[in-house]
C-alpha positions in Angstrom: -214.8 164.5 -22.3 -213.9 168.3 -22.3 -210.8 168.1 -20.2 -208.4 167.9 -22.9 -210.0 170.4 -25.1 -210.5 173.4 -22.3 -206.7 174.2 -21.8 -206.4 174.1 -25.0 -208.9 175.9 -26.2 -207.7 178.7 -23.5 -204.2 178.5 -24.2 -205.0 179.4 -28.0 -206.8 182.3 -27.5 -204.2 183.7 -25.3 -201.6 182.6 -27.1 -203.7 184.2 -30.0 -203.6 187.5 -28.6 -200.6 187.9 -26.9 -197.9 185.9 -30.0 -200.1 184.8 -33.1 -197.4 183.7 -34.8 -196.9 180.7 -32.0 -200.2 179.2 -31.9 -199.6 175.4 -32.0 -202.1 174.1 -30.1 -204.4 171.8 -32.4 -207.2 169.2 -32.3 -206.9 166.6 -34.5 -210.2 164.7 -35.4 -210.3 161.3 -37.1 -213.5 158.7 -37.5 -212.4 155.2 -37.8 -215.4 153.0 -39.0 -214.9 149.7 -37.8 -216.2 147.3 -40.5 -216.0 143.6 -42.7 -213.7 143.8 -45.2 -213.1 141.6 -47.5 -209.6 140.9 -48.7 -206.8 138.5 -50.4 -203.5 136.8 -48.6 -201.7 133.7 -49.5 -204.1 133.3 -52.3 -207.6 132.9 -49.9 -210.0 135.1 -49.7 -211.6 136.0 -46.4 -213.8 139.4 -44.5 -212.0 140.7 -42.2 -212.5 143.1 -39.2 -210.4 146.1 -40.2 -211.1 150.1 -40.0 -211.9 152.4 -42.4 -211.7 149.4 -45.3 -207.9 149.3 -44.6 -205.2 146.7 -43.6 -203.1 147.5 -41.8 -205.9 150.8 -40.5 -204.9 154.6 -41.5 -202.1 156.5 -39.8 -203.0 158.9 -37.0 -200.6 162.1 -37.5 -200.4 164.5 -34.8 -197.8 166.9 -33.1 -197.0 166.9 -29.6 -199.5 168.9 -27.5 -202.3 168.5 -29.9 -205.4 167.0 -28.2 -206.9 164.4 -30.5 -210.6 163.3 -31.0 -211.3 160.0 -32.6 -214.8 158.7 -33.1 -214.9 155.2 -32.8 -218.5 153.6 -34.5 -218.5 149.6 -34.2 -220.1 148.1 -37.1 -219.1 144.5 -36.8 -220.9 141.7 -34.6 -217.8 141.7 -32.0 -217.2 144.3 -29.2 -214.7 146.7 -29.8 -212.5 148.5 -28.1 -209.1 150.8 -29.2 -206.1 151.1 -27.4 -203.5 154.6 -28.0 -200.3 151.9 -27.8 -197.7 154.3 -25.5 -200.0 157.6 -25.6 -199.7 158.3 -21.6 -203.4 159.5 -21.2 -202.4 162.0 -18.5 -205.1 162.0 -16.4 -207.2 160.5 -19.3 -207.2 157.0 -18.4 -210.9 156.7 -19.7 -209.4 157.2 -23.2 -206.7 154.3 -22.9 -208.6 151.5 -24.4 -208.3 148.2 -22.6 -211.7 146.5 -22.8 -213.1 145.7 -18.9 -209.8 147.9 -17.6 -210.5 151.7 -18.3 -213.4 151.0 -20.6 -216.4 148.8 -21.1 -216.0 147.9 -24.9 -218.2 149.5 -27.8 -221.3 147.7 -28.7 -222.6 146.5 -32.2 -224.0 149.4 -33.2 -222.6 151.7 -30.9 -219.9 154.3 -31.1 -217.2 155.9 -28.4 -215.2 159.5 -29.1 -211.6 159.1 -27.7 -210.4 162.3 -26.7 -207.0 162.8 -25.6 -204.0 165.2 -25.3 -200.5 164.2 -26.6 -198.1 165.4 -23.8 -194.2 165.6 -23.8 -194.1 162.6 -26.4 -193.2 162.8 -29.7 -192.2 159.8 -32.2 -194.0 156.5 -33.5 -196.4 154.6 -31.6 -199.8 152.7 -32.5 -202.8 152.1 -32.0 -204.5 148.8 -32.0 -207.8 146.5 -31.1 -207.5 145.5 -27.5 -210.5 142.9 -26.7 -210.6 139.1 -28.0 -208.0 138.8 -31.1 -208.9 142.0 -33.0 -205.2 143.6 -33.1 -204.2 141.1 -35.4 -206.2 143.5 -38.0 -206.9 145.8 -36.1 -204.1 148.1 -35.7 -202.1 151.3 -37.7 -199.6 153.8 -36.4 -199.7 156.4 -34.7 -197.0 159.0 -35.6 -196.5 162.3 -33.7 -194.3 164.4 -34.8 -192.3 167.2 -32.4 -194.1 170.7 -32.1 -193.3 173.7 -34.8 -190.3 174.4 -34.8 -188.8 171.9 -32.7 -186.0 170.0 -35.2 -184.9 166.2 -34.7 -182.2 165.5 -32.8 -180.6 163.9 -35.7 -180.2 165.4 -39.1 -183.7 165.5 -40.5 -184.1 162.8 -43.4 -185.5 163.9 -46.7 -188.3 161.6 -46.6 -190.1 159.1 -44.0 -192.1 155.6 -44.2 -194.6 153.6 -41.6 -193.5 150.2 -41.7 -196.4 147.9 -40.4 -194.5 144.4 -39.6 -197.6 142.0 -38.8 -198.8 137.9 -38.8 -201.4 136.9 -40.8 -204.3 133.6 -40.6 -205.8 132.2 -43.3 -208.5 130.9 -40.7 -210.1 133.4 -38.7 -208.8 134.6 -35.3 -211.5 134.5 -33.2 -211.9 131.0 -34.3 -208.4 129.8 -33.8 -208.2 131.1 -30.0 -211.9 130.3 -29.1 -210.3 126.5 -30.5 -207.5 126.9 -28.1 -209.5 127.9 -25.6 -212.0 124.9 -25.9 -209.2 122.7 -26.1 -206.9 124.0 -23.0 -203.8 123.8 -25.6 -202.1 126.7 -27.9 -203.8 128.4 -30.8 -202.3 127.4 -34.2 -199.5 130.0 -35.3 -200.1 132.6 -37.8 -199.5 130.9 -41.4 -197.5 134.1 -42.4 -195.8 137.6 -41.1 -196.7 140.8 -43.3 -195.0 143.9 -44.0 -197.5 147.1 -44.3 -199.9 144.2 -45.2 -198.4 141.9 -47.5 -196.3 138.6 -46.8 -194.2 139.3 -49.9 -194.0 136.4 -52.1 -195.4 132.8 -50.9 -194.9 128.7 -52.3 -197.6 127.9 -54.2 -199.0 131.3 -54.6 -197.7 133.5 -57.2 -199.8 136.1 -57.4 -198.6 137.2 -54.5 -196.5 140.3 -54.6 -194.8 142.8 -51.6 -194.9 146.3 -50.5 -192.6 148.3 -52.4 -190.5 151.6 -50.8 -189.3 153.7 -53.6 -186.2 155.4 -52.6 -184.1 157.9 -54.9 -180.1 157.6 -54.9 -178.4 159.8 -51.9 -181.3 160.5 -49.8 -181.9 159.5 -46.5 -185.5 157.7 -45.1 -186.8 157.3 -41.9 -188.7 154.2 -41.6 -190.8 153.9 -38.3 -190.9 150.8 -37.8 -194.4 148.9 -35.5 -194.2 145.1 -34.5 -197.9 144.7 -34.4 -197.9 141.0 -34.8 -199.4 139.4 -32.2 -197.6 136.3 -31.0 -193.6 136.8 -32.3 -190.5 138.8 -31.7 -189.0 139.8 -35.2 -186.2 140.8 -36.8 -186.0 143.2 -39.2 -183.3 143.8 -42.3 -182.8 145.5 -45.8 -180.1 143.8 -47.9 -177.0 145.6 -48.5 -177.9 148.2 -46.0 -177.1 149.7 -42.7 -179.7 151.3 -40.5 -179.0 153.9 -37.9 -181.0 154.0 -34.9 -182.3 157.1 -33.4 -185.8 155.9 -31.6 -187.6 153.2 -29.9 -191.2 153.9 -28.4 -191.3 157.5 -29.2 -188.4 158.2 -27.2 -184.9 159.2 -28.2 -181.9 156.9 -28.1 -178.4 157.5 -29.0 -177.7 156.8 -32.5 -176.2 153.4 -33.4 -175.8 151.6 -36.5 -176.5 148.3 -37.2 -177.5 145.8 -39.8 -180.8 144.0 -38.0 -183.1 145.2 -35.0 -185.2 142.9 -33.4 -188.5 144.5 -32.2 -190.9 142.6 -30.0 -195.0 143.0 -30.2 -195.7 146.6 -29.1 -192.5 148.0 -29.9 -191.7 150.5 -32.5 -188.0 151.4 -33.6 -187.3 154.3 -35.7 -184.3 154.1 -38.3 -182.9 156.2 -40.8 -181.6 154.7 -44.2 -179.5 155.8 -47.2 -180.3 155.1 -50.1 -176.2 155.0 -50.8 -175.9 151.8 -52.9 -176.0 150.5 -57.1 -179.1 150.9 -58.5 -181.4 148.1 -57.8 -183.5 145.9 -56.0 -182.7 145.0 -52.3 -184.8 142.6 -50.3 -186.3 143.9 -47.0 -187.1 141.2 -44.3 -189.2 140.7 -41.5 -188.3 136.9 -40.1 -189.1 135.6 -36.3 -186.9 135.7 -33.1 -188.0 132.8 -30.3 -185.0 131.4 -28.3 -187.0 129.2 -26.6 -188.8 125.3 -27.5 -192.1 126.9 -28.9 -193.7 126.6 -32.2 -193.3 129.9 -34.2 -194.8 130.7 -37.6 -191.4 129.9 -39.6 -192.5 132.1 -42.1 -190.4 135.5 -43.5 -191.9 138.6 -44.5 -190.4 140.1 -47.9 -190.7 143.3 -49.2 -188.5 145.7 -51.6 -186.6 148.9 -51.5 -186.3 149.5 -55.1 -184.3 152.7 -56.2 -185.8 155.2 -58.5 -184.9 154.3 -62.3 -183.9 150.5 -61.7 -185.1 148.4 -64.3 -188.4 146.5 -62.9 -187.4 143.3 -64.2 -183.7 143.3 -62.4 -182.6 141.0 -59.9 -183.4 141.4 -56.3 -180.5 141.8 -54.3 -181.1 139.5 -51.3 -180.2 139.2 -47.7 -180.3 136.6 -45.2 -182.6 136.2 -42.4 -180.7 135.7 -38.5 -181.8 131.9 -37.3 -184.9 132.2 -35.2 -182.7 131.2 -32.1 -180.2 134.1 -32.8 -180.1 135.2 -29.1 -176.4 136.7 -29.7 -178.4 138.9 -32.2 -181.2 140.0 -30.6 -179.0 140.5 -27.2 -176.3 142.9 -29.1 -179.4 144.9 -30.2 -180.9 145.5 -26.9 -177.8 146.1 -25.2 -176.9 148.7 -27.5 -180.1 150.6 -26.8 -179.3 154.4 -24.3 -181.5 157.1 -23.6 -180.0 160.0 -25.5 -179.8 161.7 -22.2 -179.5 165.6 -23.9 -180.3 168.3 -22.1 -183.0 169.3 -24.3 -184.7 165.2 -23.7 -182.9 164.2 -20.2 -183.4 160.6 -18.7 -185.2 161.3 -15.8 -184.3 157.4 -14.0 -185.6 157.8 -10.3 -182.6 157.7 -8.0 -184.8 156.3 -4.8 -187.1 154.1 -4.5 -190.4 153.6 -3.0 -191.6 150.5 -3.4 -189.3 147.3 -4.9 -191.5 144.9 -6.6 -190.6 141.4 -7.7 -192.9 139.8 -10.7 -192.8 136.3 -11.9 -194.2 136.2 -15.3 -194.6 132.1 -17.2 -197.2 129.8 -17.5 -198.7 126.8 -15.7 -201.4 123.9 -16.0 -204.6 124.2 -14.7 -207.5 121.7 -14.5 -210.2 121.6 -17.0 -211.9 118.5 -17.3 -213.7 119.7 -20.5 -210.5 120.1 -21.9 -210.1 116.3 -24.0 -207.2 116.9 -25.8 -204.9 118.7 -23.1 -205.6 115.4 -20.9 -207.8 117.3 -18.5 -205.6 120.2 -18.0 -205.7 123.9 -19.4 -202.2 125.7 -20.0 -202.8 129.4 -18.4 -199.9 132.4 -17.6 -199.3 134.1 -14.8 -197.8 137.2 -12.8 -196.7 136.1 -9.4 -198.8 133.1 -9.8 -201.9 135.0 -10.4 -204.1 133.9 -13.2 -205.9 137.3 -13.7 -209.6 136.7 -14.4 -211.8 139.5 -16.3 -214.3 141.4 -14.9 -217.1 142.4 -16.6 -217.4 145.8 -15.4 -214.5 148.3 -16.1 -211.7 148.5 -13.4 -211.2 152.1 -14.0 -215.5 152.7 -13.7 -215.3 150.6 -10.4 -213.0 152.6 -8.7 -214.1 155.8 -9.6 -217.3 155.1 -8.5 -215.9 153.1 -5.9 -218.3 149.8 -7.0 -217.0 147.0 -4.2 -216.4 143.4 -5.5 -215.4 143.7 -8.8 -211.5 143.7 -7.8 -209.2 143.7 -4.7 -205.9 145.5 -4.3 -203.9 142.5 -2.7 -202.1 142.1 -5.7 -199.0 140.2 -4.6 -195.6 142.3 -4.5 -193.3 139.3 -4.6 -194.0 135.6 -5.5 -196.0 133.6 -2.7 -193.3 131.0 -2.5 -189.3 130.9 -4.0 -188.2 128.0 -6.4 -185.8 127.8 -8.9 -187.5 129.8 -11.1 -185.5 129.5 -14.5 -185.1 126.2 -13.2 -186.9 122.7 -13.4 -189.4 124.4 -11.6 -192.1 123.4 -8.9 -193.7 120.0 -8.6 -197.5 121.7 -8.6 -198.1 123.8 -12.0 -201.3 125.0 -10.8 -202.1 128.7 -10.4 -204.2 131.1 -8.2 -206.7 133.5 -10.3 -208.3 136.7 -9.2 -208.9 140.1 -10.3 -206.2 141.6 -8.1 -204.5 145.2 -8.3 -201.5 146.4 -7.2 -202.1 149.9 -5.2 -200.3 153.2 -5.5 -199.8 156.3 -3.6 -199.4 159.1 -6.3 -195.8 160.3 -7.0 -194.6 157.0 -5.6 -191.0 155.2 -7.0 -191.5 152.3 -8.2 -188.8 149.5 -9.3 -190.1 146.1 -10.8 -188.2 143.2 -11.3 -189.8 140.9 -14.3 -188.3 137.2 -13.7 -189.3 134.6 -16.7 -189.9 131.1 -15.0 -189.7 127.9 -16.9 -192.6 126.6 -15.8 -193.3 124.0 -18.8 -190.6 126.0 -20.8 -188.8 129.6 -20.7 -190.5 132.7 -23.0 -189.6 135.7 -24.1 -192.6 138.2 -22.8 -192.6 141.5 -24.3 -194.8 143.5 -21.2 -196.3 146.3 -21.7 -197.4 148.9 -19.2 -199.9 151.1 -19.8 -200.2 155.1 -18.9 -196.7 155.0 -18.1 -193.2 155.2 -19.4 -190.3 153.3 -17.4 -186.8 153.3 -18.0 -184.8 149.5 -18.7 -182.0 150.0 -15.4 -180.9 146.4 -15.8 -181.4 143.1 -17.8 -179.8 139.3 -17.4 -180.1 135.4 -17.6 -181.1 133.5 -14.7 -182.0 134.2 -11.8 -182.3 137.5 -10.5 -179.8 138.1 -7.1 -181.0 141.5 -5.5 -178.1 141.2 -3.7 -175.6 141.7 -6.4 -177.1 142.6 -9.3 -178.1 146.0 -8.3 -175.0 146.7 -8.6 -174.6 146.7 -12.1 -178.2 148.9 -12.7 -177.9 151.6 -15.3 -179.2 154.5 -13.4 -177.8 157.0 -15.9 -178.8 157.0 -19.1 -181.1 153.5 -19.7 -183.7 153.0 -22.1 -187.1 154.5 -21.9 -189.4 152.3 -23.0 -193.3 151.1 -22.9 -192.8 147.6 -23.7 -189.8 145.9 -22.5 -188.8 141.9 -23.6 -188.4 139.6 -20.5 -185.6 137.7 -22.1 -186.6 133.7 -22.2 -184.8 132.2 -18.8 -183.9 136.2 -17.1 -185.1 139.2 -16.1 -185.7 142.9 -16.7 -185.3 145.6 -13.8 -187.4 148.7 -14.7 -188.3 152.2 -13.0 -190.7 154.7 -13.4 -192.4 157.3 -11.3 -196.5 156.8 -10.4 -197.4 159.9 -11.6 -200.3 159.4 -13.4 -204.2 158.8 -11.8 -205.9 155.4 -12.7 -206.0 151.9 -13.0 -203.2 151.1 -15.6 -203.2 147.3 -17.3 -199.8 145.7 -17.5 -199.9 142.4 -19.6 -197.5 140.5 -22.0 -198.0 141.5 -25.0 -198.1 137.6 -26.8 -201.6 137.8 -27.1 -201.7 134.3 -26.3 -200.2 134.5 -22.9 -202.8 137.2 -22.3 -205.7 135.3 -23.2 -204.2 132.8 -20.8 -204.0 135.4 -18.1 -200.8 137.2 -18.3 -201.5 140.2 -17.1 -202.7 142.6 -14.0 -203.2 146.0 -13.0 -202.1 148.8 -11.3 -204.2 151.5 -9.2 -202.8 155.1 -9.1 -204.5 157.3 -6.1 -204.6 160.7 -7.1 -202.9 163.3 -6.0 -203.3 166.5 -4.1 -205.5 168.5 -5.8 -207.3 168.7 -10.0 -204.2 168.8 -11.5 -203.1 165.4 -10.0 -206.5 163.7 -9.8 -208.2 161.6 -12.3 -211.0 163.2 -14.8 -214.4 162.5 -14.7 -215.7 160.1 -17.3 -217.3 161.2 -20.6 -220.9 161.0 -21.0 -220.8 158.4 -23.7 -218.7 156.2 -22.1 -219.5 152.7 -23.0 -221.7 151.0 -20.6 -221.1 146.8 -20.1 
């Protein structure tokens, strides 16, 4: 695709001739090989599908504006596909990632150039696998730093760190869900969380060490932190230090301090850090958050921020981890979360809206009578009591070519029947499936509610929507009441976000503006609860003329 390059390939030689001291339009190039590798955690040794060798993958660095082409080339038995985690793809929705959504994936033996243009973003995101289990070593960030010239908005740290927080299987993946799958229960949990690849020390394994972050007395570092676990909420703490929060999801916030964050799957938090006590060890720690009655890998991450000169052997200062039910925690953390609302990076909340949308999101109980050990019943997930069902042609490929039957666009905009949805629940479990979409005009207002049911038992659900960016207008426990809670919406200066947490038992309100051509996959982002169908799909029409219509596709995009 040559859309992303052409502007600015014509912008810089304007630019060239008119100011050639402001020339900032780049392309970036990377190749990620996607190969076997074989590595050691928690004393086993086992190959693993990682890119470029590495685990967690390299970091993508790029500024805002730069257009960036990244050849793909799949050398493992498994399809691949990449996804840009928060990248908006303006008008690039071929280069988003989501296997069977805006791409077919890439073949064994195949390979796929991503091309894209970074616009009006700047901050940490990542990229990751998205088809079967692959993210869970399949991921790396993805940090894009503000164009020349353009400062922080915060005093600029002397030095900055990507901070990988992850889950790790002694078994392999694609075994463990293609298990659950077979069986109609849930996968075993991870038998360990990582930080920047390591779980820290482990019983029984002592040869087991940690990722170290060397700081020097006085200065300040910015760690960008990524949840790219794939099942758990975590929290996140360095002993004896206090951590001031300037960014989540590569947008701006207004600083805050605090001792703990808690970041869900697909969120990323940027803190800075100063380096402002005794010489030493202190203990970083990466432990799980689940408020709710499921099994969670109990296990806690350790690293070490070790200041320069401290004697290797000295004691580690350490720190304790919040329970795994600390909702008071986790809650005083969201809520302290604003848009920083400048007039340099304004909060653009729309005012009006266009369409109101209302979104169950939990699980239910299907039949299966293969399915032995869950008594003839499969657990699946659900948005409005759709069980979305795969296609095997790309969404994105059907509708530009406008292929009929591979999906409909009566995507439900409010549940087909009310219950007490943090309540007991209904008497029948059972779901619909489909491959439904919910349509679009371009330009259009859109506010969705996201109300967590407790159907079999309430979840957190970190949802993620892709190609867009919405803003967090309201949160609360129960159920929602459009008639009063609307009242209490934060239409000023909420959150900006790509992945929001449906808390377990209540609800998220968000906003955004349609303003970008596609079909756009919105899913939880528990990889379980996706396999189980958690997800569904928005179609963007385009607009009125190029500028607001959708590409064409590359010539080597994957075919299915």
């Amino acid at each position: 695709m040559v859309g992303g390059i052409i502007p600015c390939l014509r912008m810089f030689l304007l630019l060239a001739f008119l100011f050639p001291a402001f020339v900032h339009c780049r392309v970036r190039h990377y190749t990620f090989n996607v190969l076997m590798k074989n590595t050691t955690r928690l004393c086993s040794s086992k190959p693993i599908v990682s890119v470029n060798g590495k685990f967690p993958g390299p970091t993508i660095y790029a500024r805002e504006d730069d257009t960036v082409l990244i050849r793909v080339v799949n050398h493992v038995k498994y399809n691949v596909s990449i996804h840009w985690h928060g990248v908006r793809q303006l008008r690039t929705g071929w280069a988003d990632g989501p296997a069977y959504i805006t791409q077919c994936p890439i073949r064994p033996g195949h390979s796929y150039m991503y091309n894209f243009t970074i616009t009006g973003q700047r901050g940490t995101l990542f990229w990751h696998a998205h088809v079967l289990w692959l993210r869970s070593t399949v991921h790396g960030a993805l940090v894009i730093l503000p164009k020349l010239g353009v400062p922080y908005p915060f005093p600029k740290p002397d030095h900055e760190a990507v901070v990988v927080l992850a889950e790790w299987w002694k078994s392999d993946t694609e075994a463990v869900i293609n298990e659950a799958i077979k069986s109609g229960l849930a996968p075993n949990v991870s038998d360990a969380h990582t930080i920047n690849g390591h779980p820290g020390p482990v019983t029984n394994c002592p040869s087991q060490g940690g990722y170290k972050l060397s700081v020097d007395p006085g200065k300040s570092y910015m760690l960008r932190v990524i949840n790219a676990a794939l099942n758990e909420e975590l929290f996140f703490k360095i002993a004896g230090h206090q951590m001031t929060v300037v960014e989540v999801d590569a947008t701006y916030v207004k600083p805050f301090k605090t001792n703990t964050i808690m970041i869900a799957p697909g969120q990323t938090t940027n803190v800075i850090v100063t380096a402002n006590q005794g010489s030493g060890k202190y203990m970083v720690a990466a432990s799980p958050f689940m408020d709710a009655p499921i099994a969670v890998d109990n296990q806690t991450a350790t690293a070490t921020l070790h200041y320069s000169g401290a004697l290797s052997g000295l004691r580690t200062v350490l720190t304790s981890t919040p329970p795994k039910n600390a909702t008071p925690v986790a809650n005083n953390f969201v809520d302290a979360l604003r848009s920083l609302n400048s007039n340099q990076y304004p909060a653009r909340v729309p005012q009006t809206v266009d369409h109101s949308l209302f979104f169950t999101v939990g699980l239910g109980l299907n039949p299966c009578p293969s399915c032995k050990p869950a008594n003839g019943s499969r657990v699946v997930a659900s948005v409005n009591n759709v069980t979305f069902v795969m296609p095997t042609v790309a969404l994105l490929q059907a509708h530009f070519f406008n292929l009929k039957g591979v999906f409909t666009t009566d995507f439900p905009g409010n549940p087909p029947f009310a219950f007490n949805y943090t309540g007991a629940g209904p008497a029948n479990l059972q779901t619909s499936t489909g491959t439904k979409v919910y349509r679009l005009p371009y330009n259009a207002t859109v506010q969705l509610v996201l109300q967590d049911t407790g159907i079999i038992a309430p979840e957190n659900h970190p949802i993620h929507l892709h190609g867009f960016n919405f803003f967090a207008v309201g949160r609360g426990i129960g159920n929602f009441n459009p008639k009063t809670d609307p009242a209490n919406f934060n239409l000023v200066d909420p959150v900006e976000r790509n992945t929001i947490g449906v808390p377990a038992g209540g609800w998220v309100a968000i906003r955004f503006r349609a303003d970008n051509p596609g079909v756009w996959f919105m899913h939880c982002h528990l990889e379980v609860h996706t396999t189980w169908g958690l997800k569904m799909a928005f179609l963007v029409d385009n607009g009125k003329g190029p500028n607001e219509s959708l590409l064409p596709p590359p010539k080597d995009l994957p075919k299915c």
